[in-house]
C-alpha positions in Angstrom: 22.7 -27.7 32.5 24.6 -24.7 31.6 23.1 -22.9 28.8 25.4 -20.9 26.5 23.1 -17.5 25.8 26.1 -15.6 23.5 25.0 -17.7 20.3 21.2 -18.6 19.5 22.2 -22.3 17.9 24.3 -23.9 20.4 22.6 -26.4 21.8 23.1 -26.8 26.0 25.5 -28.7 27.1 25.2 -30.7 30.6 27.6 -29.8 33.2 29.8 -33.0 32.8 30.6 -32.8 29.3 31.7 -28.7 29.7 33.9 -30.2 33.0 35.7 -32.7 30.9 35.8 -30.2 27.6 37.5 -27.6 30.1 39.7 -30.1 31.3 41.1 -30.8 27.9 41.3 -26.9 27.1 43.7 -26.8 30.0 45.4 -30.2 29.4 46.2 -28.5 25.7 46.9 -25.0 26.8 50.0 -26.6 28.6 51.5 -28.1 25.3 53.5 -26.3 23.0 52.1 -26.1 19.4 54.2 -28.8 18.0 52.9 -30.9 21.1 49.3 -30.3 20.3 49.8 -31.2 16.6 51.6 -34.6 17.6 48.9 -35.3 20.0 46.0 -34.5 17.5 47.4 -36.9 14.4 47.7 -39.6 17.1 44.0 -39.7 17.6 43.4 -39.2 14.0 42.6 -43.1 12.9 44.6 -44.4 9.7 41.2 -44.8 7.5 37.8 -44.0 8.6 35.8 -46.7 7.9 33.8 -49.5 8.8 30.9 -52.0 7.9 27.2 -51.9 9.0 24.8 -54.5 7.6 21.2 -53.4 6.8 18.5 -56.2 5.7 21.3 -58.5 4.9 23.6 -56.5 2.7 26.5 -55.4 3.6 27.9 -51.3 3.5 31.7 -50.1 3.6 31.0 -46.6 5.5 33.7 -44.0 5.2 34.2 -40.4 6.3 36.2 -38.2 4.2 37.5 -34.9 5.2 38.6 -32.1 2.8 41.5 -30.4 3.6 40.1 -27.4 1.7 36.8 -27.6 3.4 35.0 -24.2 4.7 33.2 -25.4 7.7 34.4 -26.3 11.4 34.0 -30.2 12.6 31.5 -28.5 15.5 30.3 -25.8 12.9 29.1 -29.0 10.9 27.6 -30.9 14.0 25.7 -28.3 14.8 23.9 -27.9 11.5 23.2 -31.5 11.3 21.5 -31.7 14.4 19.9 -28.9 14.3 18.6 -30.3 10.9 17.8 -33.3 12.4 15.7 -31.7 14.6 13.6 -29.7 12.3 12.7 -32.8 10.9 
C-alpha cells in the first residue's frame, strides 16, 4: 500500500483504489467544466434515503447536505473514521 507521508491523517490507501481514483482524475480532466458538472448531478441520487430495521422497528435514514456547509465530503470522512478509531 502506498502511504501518503505529506499529511499526518490520511489514512493509506491500497494500490487499487489510488489506480481506479487516478483513472477517474484523468477520465475528468478530459471533460470540460460544464461536462464534469452534468456528469456529477447524474450520480447525485434524487433523495438520499432508505429504511433499516433494528429489533423490529422500522427507521427512515436520510443524508442531508448543506449547501453552506464548511467541510469537504473526504475532509468529513476522514474525521469520522479517524474518530471511530479512537474509540
Amino acid at each position: 500500500m502506498k502511504e501518503n507521508k505529506e499529511a499526518p491523517h490520511m489514512i493509506k490507501v491500497p494500490d487499487s483504489i489510488q489506480t481506479e481514483f487516478e483513472e477517474m482524475v484523468s477520465y475528468l480532466e478530459q471533460m470540460t467544466q460544464e461536462e464534469r458538472l452534468a456528469w456529477f448531478a447524474s450520480l447525485k441520487p434524487a433523495d438520499v434515503r432508505f429504511l433499516k430495521e433494528i429489533d423490529g422497528t422500522t427507521y427512515i435514514v436520510r443524508a442531508l447536505f448543506r449547501k453552506d456547509g464548511k467541510e469537504s465530503l473526504i475532509g468529513k470522512t476522514i474525521r469520522l473514521l479517524l474518530q471511530d478509531s479512537a474509540s
